[in-house]
C-alpha positions in Angstrom: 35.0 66.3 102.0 35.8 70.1 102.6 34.0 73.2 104.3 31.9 73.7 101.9 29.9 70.1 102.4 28.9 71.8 105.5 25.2 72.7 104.3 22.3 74.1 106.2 19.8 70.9 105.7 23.1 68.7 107.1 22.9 71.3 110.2 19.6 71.5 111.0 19.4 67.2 111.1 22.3 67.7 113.9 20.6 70.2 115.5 17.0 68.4 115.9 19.0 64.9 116.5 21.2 66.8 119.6 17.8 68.2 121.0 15.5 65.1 120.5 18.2 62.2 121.3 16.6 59.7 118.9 17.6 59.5 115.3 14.0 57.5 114.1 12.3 60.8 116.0 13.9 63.0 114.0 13.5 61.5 110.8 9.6 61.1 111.3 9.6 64.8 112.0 11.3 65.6 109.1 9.6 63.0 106.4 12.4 61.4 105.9 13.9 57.7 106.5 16.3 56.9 109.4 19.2 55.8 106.7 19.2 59.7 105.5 19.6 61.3 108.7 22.6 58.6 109.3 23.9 59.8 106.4 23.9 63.6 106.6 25.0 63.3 110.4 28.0 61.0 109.1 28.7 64.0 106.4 28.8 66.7 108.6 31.1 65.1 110.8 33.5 64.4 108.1 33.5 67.9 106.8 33.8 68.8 110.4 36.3 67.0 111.3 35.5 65.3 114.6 32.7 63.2 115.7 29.6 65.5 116.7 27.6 62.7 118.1 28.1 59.2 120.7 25.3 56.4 119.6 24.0 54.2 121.9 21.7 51.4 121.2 19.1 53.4 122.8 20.0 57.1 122.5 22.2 59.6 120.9 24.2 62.2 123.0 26.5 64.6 122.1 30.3 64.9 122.6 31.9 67.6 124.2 32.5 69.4 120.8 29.1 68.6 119.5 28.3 70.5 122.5 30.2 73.4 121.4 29.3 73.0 117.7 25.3 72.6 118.3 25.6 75.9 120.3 26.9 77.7 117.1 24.8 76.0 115.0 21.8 77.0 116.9 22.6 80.8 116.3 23.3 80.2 112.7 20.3 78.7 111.7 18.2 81.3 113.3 20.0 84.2 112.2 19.5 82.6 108.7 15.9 81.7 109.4 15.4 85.8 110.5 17.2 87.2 107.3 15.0 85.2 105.1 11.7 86.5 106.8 12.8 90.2 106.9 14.1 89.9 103.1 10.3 88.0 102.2 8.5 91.0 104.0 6.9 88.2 106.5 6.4 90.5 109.0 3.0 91.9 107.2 2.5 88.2 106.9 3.6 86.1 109.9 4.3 82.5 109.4 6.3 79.8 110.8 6.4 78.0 114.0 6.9 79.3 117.7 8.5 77.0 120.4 7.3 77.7 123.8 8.1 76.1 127.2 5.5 77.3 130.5 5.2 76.1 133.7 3.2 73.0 133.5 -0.2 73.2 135.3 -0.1 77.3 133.9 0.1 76.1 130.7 -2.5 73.2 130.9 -5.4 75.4 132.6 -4.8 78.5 130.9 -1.4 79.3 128.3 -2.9 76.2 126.0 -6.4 78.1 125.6 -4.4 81.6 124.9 -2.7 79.4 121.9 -6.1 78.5 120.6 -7.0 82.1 120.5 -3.9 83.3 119.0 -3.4 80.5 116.4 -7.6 81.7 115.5 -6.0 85.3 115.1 -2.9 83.9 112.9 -3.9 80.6 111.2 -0.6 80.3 109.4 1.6 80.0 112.6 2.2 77.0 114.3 3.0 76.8 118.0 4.7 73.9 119.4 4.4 74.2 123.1 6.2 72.5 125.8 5.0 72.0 129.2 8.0 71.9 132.0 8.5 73.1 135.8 12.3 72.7 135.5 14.2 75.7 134.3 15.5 74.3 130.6 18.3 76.0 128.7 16.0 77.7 126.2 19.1 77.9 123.6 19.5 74.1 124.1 16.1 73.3 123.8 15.3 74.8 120.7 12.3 77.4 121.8 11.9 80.8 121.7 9.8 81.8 124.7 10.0 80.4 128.0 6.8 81.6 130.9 8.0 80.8 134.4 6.8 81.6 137.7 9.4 82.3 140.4 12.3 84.5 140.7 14.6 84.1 138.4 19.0 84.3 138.0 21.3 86.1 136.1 20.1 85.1 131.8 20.7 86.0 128.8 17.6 86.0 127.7 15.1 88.8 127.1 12.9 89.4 130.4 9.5 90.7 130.1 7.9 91.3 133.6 4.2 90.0 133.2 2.8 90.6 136.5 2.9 89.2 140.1 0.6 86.1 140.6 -1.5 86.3 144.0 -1.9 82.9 146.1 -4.4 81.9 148.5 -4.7 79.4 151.8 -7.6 77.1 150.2 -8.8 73.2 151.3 -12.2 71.7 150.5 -15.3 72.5 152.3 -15.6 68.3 153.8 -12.2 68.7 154.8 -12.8 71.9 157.0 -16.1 70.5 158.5 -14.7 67.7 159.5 -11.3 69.5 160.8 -12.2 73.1 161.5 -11.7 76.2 160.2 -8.6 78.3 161.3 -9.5 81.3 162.6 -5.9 82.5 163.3 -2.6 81.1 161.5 -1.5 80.0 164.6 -4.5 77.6 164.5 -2.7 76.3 160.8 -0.3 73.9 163.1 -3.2 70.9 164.0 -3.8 70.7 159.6 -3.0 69.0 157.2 -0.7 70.7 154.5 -0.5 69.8 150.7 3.6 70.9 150.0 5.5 71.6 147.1 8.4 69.7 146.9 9.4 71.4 143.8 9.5 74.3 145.7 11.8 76.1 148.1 10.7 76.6 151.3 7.4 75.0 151.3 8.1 73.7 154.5 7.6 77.4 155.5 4.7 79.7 155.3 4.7 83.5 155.2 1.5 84.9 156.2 1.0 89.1 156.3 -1.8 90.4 158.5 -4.1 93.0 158.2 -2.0 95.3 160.2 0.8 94.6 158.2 1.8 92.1 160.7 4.4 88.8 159.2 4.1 85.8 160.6 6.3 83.0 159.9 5.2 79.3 160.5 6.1 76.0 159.8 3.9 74.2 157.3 3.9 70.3 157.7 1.6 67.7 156.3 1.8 64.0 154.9 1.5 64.9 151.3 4.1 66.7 149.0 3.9 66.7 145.4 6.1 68.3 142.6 3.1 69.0 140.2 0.3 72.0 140.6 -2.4 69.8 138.8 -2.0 67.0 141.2 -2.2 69.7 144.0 -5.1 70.8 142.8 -6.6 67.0 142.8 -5.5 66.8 146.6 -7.0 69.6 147.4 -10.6 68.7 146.0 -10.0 65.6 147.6 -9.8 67.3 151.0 -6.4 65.9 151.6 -5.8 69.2 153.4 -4.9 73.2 153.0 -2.5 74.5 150.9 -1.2 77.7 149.4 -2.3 78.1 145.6 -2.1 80.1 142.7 -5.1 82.1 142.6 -5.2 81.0 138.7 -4.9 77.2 140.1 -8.1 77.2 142.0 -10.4 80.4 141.1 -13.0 78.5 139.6 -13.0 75.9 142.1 -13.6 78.4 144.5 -16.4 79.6 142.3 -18.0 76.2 142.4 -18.0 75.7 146.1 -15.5 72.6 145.5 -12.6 74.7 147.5 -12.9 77.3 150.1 -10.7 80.8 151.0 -9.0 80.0 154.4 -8.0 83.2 156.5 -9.1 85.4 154.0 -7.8 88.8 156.0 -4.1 87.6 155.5 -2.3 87.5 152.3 0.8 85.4 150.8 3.6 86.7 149.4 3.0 86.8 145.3 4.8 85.4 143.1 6.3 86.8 139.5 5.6 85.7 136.4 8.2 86.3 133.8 8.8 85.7 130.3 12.0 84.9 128.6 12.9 85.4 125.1 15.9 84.0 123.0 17.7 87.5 122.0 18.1 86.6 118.1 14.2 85.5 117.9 12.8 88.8 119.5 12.7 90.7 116.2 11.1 88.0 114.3 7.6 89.0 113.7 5.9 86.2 115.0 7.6 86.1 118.1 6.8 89.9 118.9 3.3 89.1 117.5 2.7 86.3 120.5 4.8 87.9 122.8 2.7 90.6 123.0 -0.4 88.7 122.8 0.3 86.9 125.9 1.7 89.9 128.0 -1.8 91.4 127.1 -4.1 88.2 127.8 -2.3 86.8 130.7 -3.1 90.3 132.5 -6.6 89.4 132.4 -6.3 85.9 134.2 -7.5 85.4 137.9 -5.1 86.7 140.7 -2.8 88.5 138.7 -1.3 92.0 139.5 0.8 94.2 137.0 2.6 95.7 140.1 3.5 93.9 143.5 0.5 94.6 146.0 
């Protein structure tokens, strides 16, 4: 078998096998049986000319030059994918599917109903949408757009600055007549506090003053949890106060479930970024969502466009 057996279909099977780890998975996706994925991987690692893939009984990983060859692959398939939409004029006519990864309980409670409103607005793109607090190689990982809250390192990637999200010291109303209200931060050390443990520093809270005043304090408490949703649950449980997203609890606090503790000092905010793979910027339906998200998500609760 020579270089030319090297095909596009026989790439794009390695590439969804390498991301999803499970040869049945990706045959279902594709509508295909097992036995032809077998065979085009097989192919393409003879016209290769070293084994792409290590089976398992129970998964498929790659080897350290599938590693190397699924990166290139990657960028091959979507610069072909981007020359065929700009030569079929798709940009008057977006189609095709987006992959995005958010933040998880940002995504649940608000990115999800965006989707709904843009796939409404664009009926022939599909969105497949990925909910994740750890920082995945976007590349890797097949997607196109990544939303993530929290500074951010050195990448590759496109960075669109979408605003800085404001946080607030909330607990439930039973929880604070039973325990008090705090009239100073100082008073925060006899409560309970609901931590991230998927977050640095949470053992820590910075707390400006009206006067401009910082105060640094240590945040303790029983309970830590690595998932916004199931802070939320603790909180309406009245397992104790913690700093949140104001887009995590605005309508609680609108329904008297949760109440604004110390309401004259502020937290630190928080940006919210998004990323976007380099060679899928100029594909129409990625500009198309990325800029319907930059504009809806400045409309959510507790989000500024500049730092207050």
């Amino acid at each position: 078998m020579d270089k030319s057996d090297i095909t596009l279909e026989r790439m794009r099977s390695f590439v969804r096998v390498a991301e999803r780890g499970n040869l049945s998975a990706v045959a279902r996706e594709l509508g295909v049986g097992q036995s032809t994925v077998t065979r085009q991987l097989q192919e393409l690692e003879e016209a290769v000319g070293v084994p792409l893939l290590s089976r398992t009984t129970r998964r498929v990983t790659m080897t350290d030059e599938g590693s190397r060859y699924y990166a290139n692959c990657v960028q091959i398939l979507r610069l072909v994918e981007q020359s065929g939409a700009e030569a079929r004029g798709t940009r008057d006519a977006p189609a095709g599917t987006i992959r995005i990864s958010c933040t998880a309980a940002f995504g649940v409670l608000h990115v999800s109903r965006l989707i709904f409103g843009f796939q409404d607005r664009y009926p022939d793109i599909g969105v497949d949408l990925s909910l994740t607090d750890e920082r995945v190689d976007l590349v890797r990982e097949g997607s196109d757009v990544a939303l993530r809250l929290g500074p951010l390192g050195d990448s590759s990637m496109k960075l669109r600055a979408l605003g800085w999200s404001r946080r607030l010291l909330v607990a439930a109303p039973d929880y604070l007549d039973k325990r008090g209200r705090p009239a100073s931060p100082q008073e925060l050390s006899v409560h309970e506090g609901i931590r991230m443990s998927n977050v640095a520093g949470s053992d820590t809270l910075v707390l400006h003053g009206p006067g401009g005043e910082r105060h640094t304090l240590p945040f303790q408490g029983r309970l830590r949890i690595d998932h916004g949703l199931a802070a939320r649950e603790a909180l309406i449980a009245g397992r104790g106060i913690a700093p949140a997203h104001r887009w995590l609890v605005d309508d609680l606090i609108a329904a008297g479930q949760l109440e604004a503790i110390l309401p004259d000092y502020s937290l630190p905010p928080v940006p919210l970024s998004m990323l976007i793979v380099p060679e899928r910027a100029g594909i129409a339906r990625v500009r198309l969502l990325v800029d319907f998200l930059s504009e809806q998500i400045a409309r959510l609760p507790g989000m500024d466009q500049l730092r207050p």
